[in-house]
Steps between C-alpha positions, in 0.01 A plus 500: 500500500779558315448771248503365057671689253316704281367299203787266507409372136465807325871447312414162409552526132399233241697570158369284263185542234156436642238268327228724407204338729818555774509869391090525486473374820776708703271816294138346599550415838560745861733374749450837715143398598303311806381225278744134445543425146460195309643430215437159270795412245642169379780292577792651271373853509695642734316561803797516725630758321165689478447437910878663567437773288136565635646492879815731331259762470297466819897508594400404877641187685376192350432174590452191219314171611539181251344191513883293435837586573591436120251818447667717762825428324430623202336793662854609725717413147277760337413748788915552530524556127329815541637576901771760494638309748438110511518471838148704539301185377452215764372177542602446845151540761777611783631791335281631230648718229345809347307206278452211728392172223347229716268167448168478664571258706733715701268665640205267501604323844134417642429452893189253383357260232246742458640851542122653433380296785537770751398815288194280381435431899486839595292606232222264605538647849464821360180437324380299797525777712343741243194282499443598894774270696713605746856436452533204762129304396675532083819342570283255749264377249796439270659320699199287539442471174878342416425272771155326451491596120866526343354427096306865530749640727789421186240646242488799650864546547538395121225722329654810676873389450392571148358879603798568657724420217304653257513859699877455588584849439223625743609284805665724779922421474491402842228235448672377185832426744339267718483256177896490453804330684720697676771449256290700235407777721848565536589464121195743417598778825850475318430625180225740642805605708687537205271731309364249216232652328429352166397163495564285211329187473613298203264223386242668729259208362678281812308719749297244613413491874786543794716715174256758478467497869859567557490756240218680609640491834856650412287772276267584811832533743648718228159722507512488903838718451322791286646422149255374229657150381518400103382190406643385143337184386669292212360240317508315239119352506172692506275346819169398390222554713430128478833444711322605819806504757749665273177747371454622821895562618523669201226738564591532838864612456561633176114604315444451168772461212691849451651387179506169295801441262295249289705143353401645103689840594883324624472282205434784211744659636729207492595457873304174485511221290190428282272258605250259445227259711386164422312232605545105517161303578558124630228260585549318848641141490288183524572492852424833600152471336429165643489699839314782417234262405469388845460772601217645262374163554511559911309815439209335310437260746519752820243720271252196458540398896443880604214652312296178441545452897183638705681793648690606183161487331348789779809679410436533152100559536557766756753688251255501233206579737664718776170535746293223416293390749683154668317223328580104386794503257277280261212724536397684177566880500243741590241566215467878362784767504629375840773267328552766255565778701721308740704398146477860405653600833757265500684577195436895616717410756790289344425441124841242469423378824175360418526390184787266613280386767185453194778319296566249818167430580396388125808307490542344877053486549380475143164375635456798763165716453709826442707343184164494331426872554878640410578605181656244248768648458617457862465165480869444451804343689653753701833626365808354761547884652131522558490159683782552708374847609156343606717206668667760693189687593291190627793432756474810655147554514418123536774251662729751725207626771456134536714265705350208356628582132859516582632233256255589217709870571803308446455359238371813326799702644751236330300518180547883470844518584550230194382767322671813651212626738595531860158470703512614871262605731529828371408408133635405186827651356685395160874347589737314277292246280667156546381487105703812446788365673504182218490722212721725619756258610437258234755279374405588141644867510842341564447330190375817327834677624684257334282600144586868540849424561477314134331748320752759673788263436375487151479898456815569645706238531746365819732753445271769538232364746444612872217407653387505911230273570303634791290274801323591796701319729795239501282187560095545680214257428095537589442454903141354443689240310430316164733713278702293290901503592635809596582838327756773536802588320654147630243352264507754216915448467461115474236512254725748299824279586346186339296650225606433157436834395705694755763229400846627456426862701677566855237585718585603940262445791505762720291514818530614856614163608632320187736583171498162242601443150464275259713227586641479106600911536730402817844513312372823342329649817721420789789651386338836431309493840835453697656810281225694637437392846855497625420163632528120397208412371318120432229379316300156588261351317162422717412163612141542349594692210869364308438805225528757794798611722426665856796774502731539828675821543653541874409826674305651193097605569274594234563800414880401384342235239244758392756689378766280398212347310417860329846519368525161335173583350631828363799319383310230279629201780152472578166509300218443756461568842246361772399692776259653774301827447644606838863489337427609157206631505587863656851660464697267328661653196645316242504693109581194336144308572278567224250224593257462772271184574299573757346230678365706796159520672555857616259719300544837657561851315834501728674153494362475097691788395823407751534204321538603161689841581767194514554452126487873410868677557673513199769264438834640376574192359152483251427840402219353336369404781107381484371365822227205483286473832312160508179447671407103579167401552286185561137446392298236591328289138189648401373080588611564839214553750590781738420856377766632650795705311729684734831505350261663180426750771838534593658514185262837439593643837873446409448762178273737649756723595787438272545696191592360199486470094098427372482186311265613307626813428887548580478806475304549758651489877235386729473320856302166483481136397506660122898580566547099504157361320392625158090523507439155263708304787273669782203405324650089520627587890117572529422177310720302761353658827112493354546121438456484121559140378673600150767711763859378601802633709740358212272737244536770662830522566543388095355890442777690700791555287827617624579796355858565381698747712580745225160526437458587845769697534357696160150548683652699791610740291776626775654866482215594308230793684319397727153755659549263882122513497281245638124454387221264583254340287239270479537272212215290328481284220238487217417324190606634205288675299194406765289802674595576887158382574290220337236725351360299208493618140119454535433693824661788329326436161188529725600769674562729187215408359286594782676846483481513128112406513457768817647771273343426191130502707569827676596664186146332321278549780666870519426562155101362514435710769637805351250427244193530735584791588791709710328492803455133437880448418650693765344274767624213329813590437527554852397136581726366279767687669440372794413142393855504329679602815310221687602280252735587228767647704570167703483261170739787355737464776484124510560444119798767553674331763401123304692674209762593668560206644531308213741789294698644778632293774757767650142720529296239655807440798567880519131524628562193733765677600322813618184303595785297775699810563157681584377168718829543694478864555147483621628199729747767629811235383661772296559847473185676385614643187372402106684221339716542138499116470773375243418172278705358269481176291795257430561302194261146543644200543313188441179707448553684797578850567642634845356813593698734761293737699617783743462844561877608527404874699399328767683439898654182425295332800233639356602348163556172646162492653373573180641243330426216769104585456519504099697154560254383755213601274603325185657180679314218595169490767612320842261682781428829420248723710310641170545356115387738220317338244584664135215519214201503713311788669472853288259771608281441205233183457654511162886432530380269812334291234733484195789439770300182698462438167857526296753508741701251680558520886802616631595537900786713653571510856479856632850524654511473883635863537199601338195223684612570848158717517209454294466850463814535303451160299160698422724760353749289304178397334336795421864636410505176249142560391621874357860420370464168352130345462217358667591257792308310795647525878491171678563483880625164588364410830188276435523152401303551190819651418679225496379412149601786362846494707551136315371627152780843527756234596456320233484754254797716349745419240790282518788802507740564703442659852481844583826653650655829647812591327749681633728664223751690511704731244 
């Protein structure tokens, strides 16, 4: 091997001023030890910079992988700024340089479709033989099993496919190898050869699957040689845990996050354009609901045919008595505590489980013995999640052992997948909803586009507008069939080519396979294209579309009208342009667009936060820049029959990792659905998705008002100080000038009463005594000691803690606080140290005041568990394990009597980091019983319960839900 020169990169020199967060993290972070770094900044931040100048000082041969070669350009044009000699930086794979930038597809040349398939093999082997086979009978039985069985034989392989790529780093190099082609073997032995050490992997959130393979297998040949390689990871997007494949590459190659450069941070500093999110609702056409219908309609009528049928019947009694005795289906329940014990034992077992099942038999069998003997309450339809889990469930346990109930499986199998569950032999699994694919893809949000580019039109004006408007794909419809036309960005640049609000702007289409125009804009358009392209270029309007014109450019891909497109945009040729996420979503930089519609279904942390990095970079043009990043989303009417709400669920998703302005408070920077929807327009979102008649989608989106861009551009406050702190809290709302807890005026009354007539006794009965005699008066006054500690010291304690709760709300949640912090502690979720919980109270709107809770001194995953149990424990009651019941119990007869008799009832769910155990939901309630006031502990697994399960759920105020906030300052 051909010796390296010593730290080749150690005269880079960069000669310009770093960004602070640039210079903080070049301080912060060690490039001399074992361990890869990650580092999380956003697009416009400079990250290449920051990965040239972190490799500069590890100064070793270095090696940059990109996901496109527009990437790896701009990588080599900055790399040879700072080169001595140009010539150093390469992007050729034959001859690297003493920087070597190449994509990730150069070296991801696979020798299979399934390049774990072998590793994943050999591991089974492995653990075969462990388990007492010899070598030959292993590989003999698995061969065997491929043969007669292939289904299990392909699980296997899958399930540890996913071991081995989760412990990458571990696997032995040689082992990795057998994975690749040829062709990258060599590629990797050459820059091993070479004496690459540092590894850069830019947008290291593409190492999904056979990337992190080749990586790991180019670090573990680098290892095989002796040297220790460095892993630098650059990103511009935080994984979340939820995004399980990229999750687990990330913790497999790189660890946790070295060092975030948070959105808030670029932008004070004035490297970013200011920002703000918002949100378009749209209501699905008359067409698309018309086919929904059918298929909530479909559902009801399996439902009926299922349960009410003799075997879906048995299904049902046997969940809600698990080992009865086999009997007639018809034949009354056994008499005594057989039935209830068998009840009790069932909701032990699986609480939600049974209670759907309770809710299916009252509505499917009304007549059936058991309805009589279940609680009222659960004598309810099931809700449409509930019946399609116990749909799923009776077709495994029921139809698929037997032969005869094939097309009854069918059937049930079609019905599910209408409604995104795939159901196989080896359960149930949730899939892309059919009913999520028409709201996401509805026609509707191409009309709503067309309202944002009105109001947007109207704000700025043509001169200054430039807007991208973002799909999924170029043209895709639903595969179980029924959706209504097709969407895409085809679709999306008609509707915006014939609406009369878009009227007059020059939008582009841009795909992988198409380019179009409005057919009016051709005199304008073609012309400009040719300029650019080098190439004649035509434009001819579509058979089934006159208004649009299908583009022809000879010889010109994609990637030549992506950016021949960016420049007309920043020259003001062009307003609008249509594309793909997969062309504009990631890497595409044009300064001038300070408008994004986004129209996608992608929800993750990742692809979110891609896609609106793209109207961030300043524009040299506007140095007023103020970006506006549009969220569309379709609800179904609160008339409309199905429950379901996904793009709602989506649209939350899409904000849980963004950071952005508060609504309500501006000055406040937060992550959330509060960066795009103040708290009164929640409360109607809530309205829409709970069904409430007096509701509407046209209502709602009447509340959110579009902010002017000075304003925004005010509430950013950029270049001034900034602490680059983030903190998490929980925060609640309450009624104004209400107590925390419903304690009435006349428990209290009561309460001090008893304590005032329990003083004023002691001190009479004292002095009588004393007046028989001392001997007399001592003994007394003894007993009345005592009696007062038996009683007067609990009705004391009571009446403080009812006073306090009706005076001092940031008192009563600072002991929640502890009392949850203490619950977590003893549940081992935290670090066991005392809490210094934080409260503070904003300024009420509409009668209600937000409360923020957090205790600041705390790990921040400590803090964020924290502030998921205060949010869990104050939102609403779905299935929890244990519900505390407030005002009730005491440890005197006295306050147990005044409160039965003054207070009002009021359940919180003991968070589920806390009622794992019953032991530590024991705690939480003693801990609540000390801190705050008296309190009952309910354990929710008999179906007595389910009455008081129904009365908590129906309690509660109408506020706005519980949420963790994420701030940062």
């Amino acid at each position: 091997m051909p010796s390296a020169p010593l730290n080749p990169l150690a005269p880079w020199h960069f000669t310009g001023t770093l960004r602070r967060y640039q210079a903080d993290v070049l301080e912060r972070v060690d490039v001399n030890g074992d361990e890869p770094l990650h580092i999380v900044a956003p697009p416009g931040s400079g990250k290449t910079l920051l990965g040239l100048l972190l490799a500069q000082r590890r100064a070793h041969r270095t090696v940059v992988l990109t996901p496109t070669t527009t990437i790896r350009a701009q990588w080599v044009r900055q790399a040879a700024s700072l080169a001595p000699d140009p010539s150093a930086v390469s992007e050729d794979p034959e001859h690297p340089g003493d920087l070597t930038a190449l994509t990730y597809q150069a070296l991801s040349v696979l020798d299979s479709a399934n390049p774990f398939a072998g590793l994943a093999r050999q591991r089974w082997l492995k653990e075969l033989e462990q388990d007492g086979r010899a070598p030959e009978a292993a590989r003999q039985w698995l061969d065997d099993l491929e043969a007669s069985n292939p289904q299990p034989y392909k699980r296997g392989i899958a399930s540890r496919s996913r071991t081995v790529r989760r412990q990458l780093t571990k696997e032995d190099p040689e082992r990795l190898a057998q994975a690749l082609h040829p062709n990258a073997l060599a590629l990797i032995d050459r820059l091993v050869a070479h004496g690459v050490e540092t590894i850069v992997l830019d947008e290291c959130h593409h190492l999904l699957d056979h990337w992190a393979l080749v990586v790991a297998t180019l670090a573990a040949r680098i290892r095989a040689t002796g040297r220790e390689p460095l892993l630098i990871g650059l990103t511009a997007t935080l994984p979340s845990p939820d995004d399980a494949d990229e999750y687990d590459n990330y913790t497999s190659l790189l660890g946790d996050v070295d060092y975030e450069v948070p959105v808030p941070a670029v932008v004070r500093e004035g490297n970013l354009a200011p920002y703000r999110d918002l949100v378009r609702f749209a209501e699905p056409t008359r067409e698309e609901l018309a086919f929904l219908a059918a298929h909530a309609e479909g559902l009801a009528v399996l439902l009926r045919t299922t349960f009410a049928h003799e075997t879906g019947l048995a299904f049902l009694i046997d969940k809600l008595q698990p080992e009865r005795e086999a009997r007639s289906e018809l034949e009354p329940p056994p008499e005594g505590t057989e039935h209830d014990q068998q009840l009790a034992k069932a909701f032990a077992d699986d609480f939600a489980g049974s209670e759907a099942a309770a809710a299916m038999l009252a509505t499917a069998a009304p007549q059936h013995p058991l309805v009589s003997l279940l609680p009222d309450v659960a004598r309810r339809p099931p809700t449409t999640d509930e019946s399609l889990r116990l749909l799923a469930r009776f077709a495994l346990d029921r139809l698929l052992p037997n032969p005869d109930e094939e097309a009854r499986w069918e059937r049930i199998r079609r019905t599910l997948a209408d409604f995104g569950y795939a159901l196989t032999d080896r359960g149930v699994r949730r899939t892309r909803d059919p009913v999520d694919t028409m709201l996401a893809s509805s026609l509707a949000k191409d009309y709503a586009a067309c309202d944002i580019l009105r109001l947007e039109r109207e704000a700025l004006g043509d001169d200054r507008l430039r807007a991208l408007v973002v799909t999924d794909f170029a043209e895709y419809g639903n595969k179980s069939g029924g959706l209504v036309g097709t969407a895409g960005a085809l679709r999306t640049f008609s509707v915006i080519v014939a609406d009369t609000a878009t009227n007059g702007l020059r939008p582009i289409l841009v795909t992988g396979s198409h380019a179009r125009i409005a057919a009016r804009d051709a005199d304008v358009l073609v012309p400009a294209l040719e300029e650019l392209l080098g190439v004649p270029v035509a434009a001819a309007p579509m058979l089934e579309d006159a208004q649009v014109a299908e583009v022809h450019a000879p010889g010109v891909g994609a990637a030549h009208l992506v950016r021949a497109a960016s420049v007309l945009l920043t020259r003001g040729t062009l307003q609008v342009v249509v594309g793909t996420r997969g062309l504009f979503g990631e890497g595409w930089d044009c300064p001038a667009v300070n408008t994004l519609i986004d129209l996608t279904a992608v929800a993750t942390a990742s692809a979110t936060q891609q896609l609106r990095g793209r109207t961030l970079r300043l524009d040299p043009a506007w140095p007023e820049k103020v970006a506006h990043n549009w969220t569309v989303t379709a609800l179904l009417p609160p008339a409309f029959p199905l429950e379901a709400q996904p793009d709602a669920s989506r649209l939350r998703r899409k904000h849980a990792r963004l950071w952005g302005l508060d609504t309500d408070e501006p000055s406040r920077i937060v992550r959330g659905l509060s960066i795009a929807v103040p708290t009164p327009a929640q409360a109607a979102l809530r309205a829409v998705v709970g069904k409430d008649a007096a509701a509407s989608v046209d209502a709602l989106n009447d509340m959110l008002v579009l902010p002017t861009r000075s304003q925004t551009r005010a509430d950013w406050r950029i270049g001034e100080p900034y602490v680059d702190r983030e903190g998490v809290s929980a925060l609640v709302a309450r009624r104004a000038e209400s107590p925390v807890f419903r304690t009435s005026r006349r428990a209290s009354g009561v309460l001090a009463g008893a304590l005032g007539g329990a003083v004023s006794l002691a001190v009479a009965g004292s002095g009588l005594a004393w007046m028989a005699g001392p001997q007399v008066g001592w003994g007394v006054d003894v007993l009345i000691l005592a009696a007062f500690v038996w009683f007067g010291l609990p009705v004391w304690t009571t009446w403080r803690q009812a006073r306090a709760q009706s005076t001092r709300s940031d008192e009563t949640y600072g002991r929640i606080a502890t009392a949850v912090w203490n619950g977590l502690r003893q549940a081992g979720r935290v670090a066991d140290r005392p809490a210094q919980p934080v409260v503070k109270e904003g300024a009420p709107r509409a009668g209600v005041a937000p409360v923020s809770i957090e205790i600041p001194d705390a790990a921040p995953a400590d803090q964020r568990t924290f502030a998921d149990a205060l949010a869990e424990l104050f939102g609403p009651v779905r299935t929890p394990r244990f519900l505390l019941q407030t005002g009730r119990g005491g440890r005197s007869w006295i306050v147990r009597f005044v409160l039965r008799a003054g207070s009002r009832e009021q359940y919180l769910p003991v968070p589920s980091a806390i009622g794992r155990r019953r032991e530590d939901a024991e705690a939480f309630a003693a801990a609540w019983q000390r801190e705050v006031g008296p309190c009952v502990l309910h354990a929710m697994d008999r179906p007595g319960q389910l009455a008081l399960m129904a009365q908590a759920r129906r309690g509660g105020e109408d506020l706005p839900a519980p949420v963790t906030r994420e701030e940062w300052r």
